[in-house]
N, C-alpha and C positions, 0 to 999 in steps of 0.2 A: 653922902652923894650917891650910895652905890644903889639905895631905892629907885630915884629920881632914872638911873641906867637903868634899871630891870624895866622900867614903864614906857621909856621910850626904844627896847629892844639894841639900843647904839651906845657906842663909848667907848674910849681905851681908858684901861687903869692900871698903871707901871707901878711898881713896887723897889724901890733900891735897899740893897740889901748889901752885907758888908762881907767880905773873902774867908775871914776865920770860920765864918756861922760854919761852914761845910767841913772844919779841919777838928781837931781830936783836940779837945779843951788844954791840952799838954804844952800849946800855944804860949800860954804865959798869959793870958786876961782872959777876961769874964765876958765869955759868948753867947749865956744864956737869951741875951735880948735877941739877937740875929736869929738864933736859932729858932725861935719860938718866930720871928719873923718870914723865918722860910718855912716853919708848919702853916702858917696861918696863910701866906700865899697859896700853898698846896692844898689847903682845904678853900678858897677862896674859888679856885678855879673850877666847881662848881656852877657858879653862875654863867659859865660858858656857855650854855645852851641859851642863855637869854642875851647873846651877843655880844658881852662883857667880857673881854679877854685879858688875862691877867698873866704880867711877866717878869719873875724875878730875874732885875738886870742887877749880873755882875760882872761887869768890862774886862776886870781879871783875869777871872775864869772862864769866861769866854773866849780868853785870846788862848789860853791855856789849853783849852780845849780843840782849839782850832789847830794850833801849834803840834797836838802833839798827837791831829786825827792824818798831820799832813806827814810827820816821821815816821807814819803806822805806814803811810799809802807808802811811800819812798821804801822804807825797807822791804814789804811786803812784795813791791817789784822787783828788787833788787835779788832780795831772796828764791825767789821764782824763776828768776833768769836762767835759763837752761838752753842755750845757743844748740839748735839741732841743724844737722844739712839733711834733708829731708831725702836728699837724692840717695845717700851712704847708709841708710836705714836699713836696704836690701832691695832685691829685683820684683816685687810683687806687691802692690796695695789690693787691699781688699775693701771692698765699700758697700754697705747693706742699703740698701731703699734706693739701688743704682741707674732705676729707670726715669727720674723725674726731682724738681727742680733743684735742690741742692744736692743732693745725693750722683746727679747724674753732673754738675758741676765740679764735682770732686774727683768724678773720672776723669775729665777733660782732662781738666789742670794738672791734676797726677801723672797722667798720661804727658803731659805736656815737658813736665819734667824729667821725659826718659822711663818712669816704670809702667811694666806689664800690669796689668789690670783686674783682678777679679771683680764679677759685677754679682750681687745675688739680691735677684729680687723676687716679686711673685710672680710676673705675667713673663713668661716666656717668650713672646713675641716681639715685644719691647725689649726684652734682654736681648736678644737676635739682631734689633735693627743696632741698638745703642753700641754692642760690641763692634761690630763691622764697623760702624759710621769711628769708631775710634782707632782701630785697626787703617783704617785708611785714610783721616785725621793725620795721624802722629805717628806710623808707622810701629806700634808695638804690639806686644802679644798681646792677647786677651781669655777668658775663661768666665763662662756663664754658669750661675747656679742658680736653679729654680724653691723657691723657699717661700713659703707663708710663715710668716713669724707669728702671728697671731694665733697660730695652735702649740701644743706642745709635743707635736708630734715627734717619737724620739730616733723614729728610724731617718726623717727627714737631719735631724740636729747629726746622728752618726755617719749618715751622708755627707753633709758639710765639711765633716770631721776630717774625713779620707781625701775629701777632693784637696782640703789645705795642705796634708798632714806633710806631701813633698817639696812644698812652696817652700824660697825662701821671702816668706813674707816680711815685708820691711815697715808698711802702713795697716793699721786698721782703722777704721774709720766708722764708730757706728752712728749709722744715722737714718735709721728706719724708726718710724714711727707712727702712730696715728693719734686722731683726737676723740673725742667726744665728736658724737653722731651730732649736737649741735648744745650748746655751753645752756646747764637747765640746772634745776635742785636737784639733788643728788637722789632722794626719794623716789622724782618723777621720772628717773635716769632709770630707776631701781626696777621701777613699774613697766615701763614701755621700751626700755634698753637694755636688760641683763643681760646680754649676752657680750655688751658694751666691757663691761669692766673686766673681764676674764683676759678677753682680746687685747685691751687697751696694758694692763701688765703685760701679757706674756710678748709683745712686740714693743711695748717703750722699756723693759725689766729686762724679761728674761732674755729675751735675743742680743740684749748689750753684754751681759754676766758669758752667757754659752759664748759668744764669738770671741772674746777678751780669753776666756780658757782656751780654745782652741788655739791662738798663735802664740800666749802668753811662751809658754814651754819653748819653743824653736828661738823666742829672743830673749830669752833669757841665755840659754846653750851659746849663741852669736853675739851678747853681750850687747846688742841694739836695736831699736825699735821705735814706734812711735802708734801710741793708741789716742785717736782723738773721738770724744763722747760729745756727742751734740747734746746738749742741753736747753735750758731755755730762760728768759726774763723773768717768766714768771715763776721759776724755782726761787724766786729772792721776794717778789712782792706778790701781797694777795693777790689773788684771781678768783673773786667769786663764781660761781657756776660751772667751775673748770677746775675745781680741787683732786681730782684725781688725774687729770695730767698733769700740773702741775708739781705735785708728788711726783710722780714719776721721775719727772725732772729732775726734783730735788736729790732723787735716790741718785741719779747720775751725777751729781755733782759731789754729791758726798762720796762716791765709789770713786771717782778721779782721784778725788785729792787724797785720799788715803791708799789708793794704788800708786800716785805718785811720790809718795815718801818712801813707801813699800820698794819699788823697784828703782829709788835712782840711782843705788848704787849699781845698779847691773846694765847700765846705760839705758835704761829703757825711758821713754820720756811721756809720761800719759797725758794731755790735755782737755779741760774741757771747754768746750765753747758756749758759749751763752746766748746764743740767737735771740736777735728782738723779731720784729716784722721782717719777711722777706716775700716778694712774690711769690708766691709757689699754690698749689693748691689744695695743700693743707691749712694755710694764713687766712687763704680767699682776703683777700686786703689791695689795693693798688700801690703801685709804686709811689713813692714820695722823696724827692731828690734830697739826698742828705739822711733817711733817716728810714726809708725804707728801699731797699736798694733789686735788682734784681738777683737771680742768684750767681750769674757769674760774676758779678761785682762784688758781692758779698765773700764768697766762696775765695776770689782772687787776696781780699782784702785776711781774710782769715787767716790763711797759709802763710803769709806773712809775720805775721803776730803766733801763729804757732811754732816758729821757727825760734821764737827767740822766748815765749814767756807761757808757762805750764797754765795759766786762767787767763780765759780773754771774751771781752765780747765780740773779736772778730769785726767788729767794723766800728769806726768812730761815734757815728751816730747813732747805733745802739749801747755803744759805753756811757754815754751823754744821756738819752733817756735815762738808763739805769741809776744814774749817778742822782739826775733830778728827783725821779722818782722816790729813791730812798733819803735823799734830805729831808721832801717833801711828808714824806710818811713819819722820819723820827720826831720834825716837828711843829706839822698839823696832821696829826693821824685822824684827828676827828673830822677834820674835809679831807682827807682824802678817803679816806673809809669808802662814805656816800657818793663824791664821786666816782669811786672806782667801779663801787654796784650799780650803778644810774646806766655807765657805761656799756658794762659786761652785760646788764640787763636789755641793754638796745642792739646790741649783738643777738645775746639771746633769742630777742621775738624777730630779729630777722632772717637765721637760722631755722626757727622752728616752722615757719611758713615756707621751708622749703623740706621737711622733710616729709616724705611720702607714707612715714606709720601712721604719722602724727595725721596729717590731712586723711588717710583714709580709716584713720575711727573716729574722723569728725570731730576729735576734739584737741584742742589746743591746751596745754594744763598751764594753770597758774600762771596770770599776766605779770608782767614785769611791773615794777613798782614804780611811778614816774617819780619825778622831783617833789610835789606839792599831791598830796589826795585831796580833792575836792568831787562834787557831786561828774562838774562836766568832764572831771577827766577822766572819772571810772567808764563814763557810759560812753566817751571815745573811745576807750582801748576797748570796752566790752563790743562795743561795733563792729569796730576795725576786725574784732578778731570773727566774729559772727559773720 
């Protein structure tokens, strides 16, 4: 029959297959047929580019599998639970990227909860208004530090150093960051954006590593603390055209959780947060009730869940994408692949027609790949871009 499928591009063909085929012949019978039953489906699936989908069901071990992804999630929280009062950390948070939309969210709320405030951003003016307007908010101290993280200037990081060094810092917060000038192939990033990638480490990287050093020392001594690392969604699934933020990310995720095994004995509590979409204008994205939230919503929703659990995505409905997402990927990677790039791709060309390098050397590189190549749709996009 499976001819007759390849001609008409449609069909399902289920394969049942029996429990032992997967277990160590020590079993006690002869599993050689299973076995070779479960090669022959694995080489069968092959014809899945001709629409033909092929799926060894085993009800067993599937429930087994289910059973025992759901003991992994349960312990995994369970394990993670680390109940902080956020307020008994100390008299001082510090919060990097503190002029604008989550960053400056995390002053509020902080503030909100009784501590003094360090803000350190780049634009000095903004720091100025943001301090005051929280100063007379919430009624507590404040302290501004002027910082471009995007250099590695070391007299600015030994500055930093001094203005902490008499804090008793009780929060860090890092959450400075930036993107890609606009989500493109990494080559043509190479070409018309070098000076992108330097920037983009030494403010998503290094500014997270330097500012974790600088308080690490005082809570350690205090025996308490709480460092939370903004991270992102896309450190867990692909992002084509955005592979070096999203590394970045990744590095932040990996540096939490191995900082937080590091210091939990010295009460230090490191988090990382996993941000999906949020308003701000870094995302440039719209609000979406449920699932893209603004940032005091989001921001409020966070601090909650960082109180009680060292990973989180900070808000329900980006746990829920993520969750989908990564079913989705482990099992149809092969549609979500293409949709994921179709996606990134139509970001892409709507970004690039706003940047100002791009427009003023008249050229636009490499259009995004639509769904279907055919003759009409290269010479749309070739238009469009003309």
């Amino acid at each position: 029959i499976q001819p007759s499928m390849n001609c008409r591009g449609r069909r399902f063909l289920s394969q049942k297959n029996d429990p032992p085929s997967s277990l160590h012949q020590s079993v006690g019978r002869d599993v050689r047929p299973h076995v070779y039953f479960v090669q022959f489906c694995i080489v069968f699936t092959v014809i899945g580019p001709f629409g033909v989908f092929n799926f060894k069901m085993d009800a067993v071990w599937v429930a087994v599998v289910v059973i025992v992804l759901f003991i992994v999630s349960v312990s995994y929280v369970v394990h993670s639970w680390e109940k902080v009062d956020i307020r008994q950390t100390g008299s001082w948070a510090v919060v990097t990227g503190a002029t604008d939309g989550i960053g400056k969210s995390f002053c509020h709320e902080l503030a909100e909860l009784g501590m003094n405030v360090v803000l350190v951003s780049r634009n000095v003016d903004k720091l100025q208004t943001c301090a005051k307007e929280i100063e007379e908010t919430f009624g507590v101290a404040t302290k501004i530090i002027q910082a471009d993280f995007t250099s590695l200037d070391k007299e600015m990081y030994a500055r930093i150093r001094r203005e902490l060094d008499d804090l008793d810092v009780g929060v860090l917060v890092n959450n400075v960051g930036i993107n890609l000038i606009h989500p493109d192939y990494f080559h043509v990033l190479d070409e018309r954006h070098d000076e992108t990638f330097q920037n983009l480490i030494n403010c998503n990287i290094t500014s997270a590593v330097n500012m974790t050093r600088f308080v690490l020392s005082g809570m350690v001594e205090r025996r308490r603390g709480l460092i939370i690392n903004v991270s992102s969604v896309f450190a867990q699934i692909p992002a084509p055209f955005n592979g070096l933020y999203s590394a970045s990310k990744s590095f932040l995720a990996k540096f939490s959780n191995d900082l937080a095994l590091e210091y939990k004995t010295f009460g230090i509590h490191v988090h990382l947060l996993r941000t999906g979409f949020v308003v701000t204008k870094l995302s440039d994205v719209e609000g979406i009730f449920g699932f893209v939230p603004d940032p005091k919503t989001y921001v409020k929703s966070a601090l909650k869940q960082t109180a009680f659990i060292r990973d989180s995505d900070g808000y329900f409905g980006h746990w829920l994408t993520r969750m989908v997402c990564m079913a989705l990927w482990a099992v149809v990677p092969f549609i979500m692949d293409p949709v994921m790039k179709a996606l990134m791709s139509s970001a892409r060309q709507k970004r690039i027609v706003k940047c100002e390098k791009c427009l003023r050397e008249k050229s636009i590189p490499i259009a995004a790949t639509p769904w279907k190549w055919s003759k009409n749709s290269v010479n749309r996009v070739t238009n469009k871009e003309t």
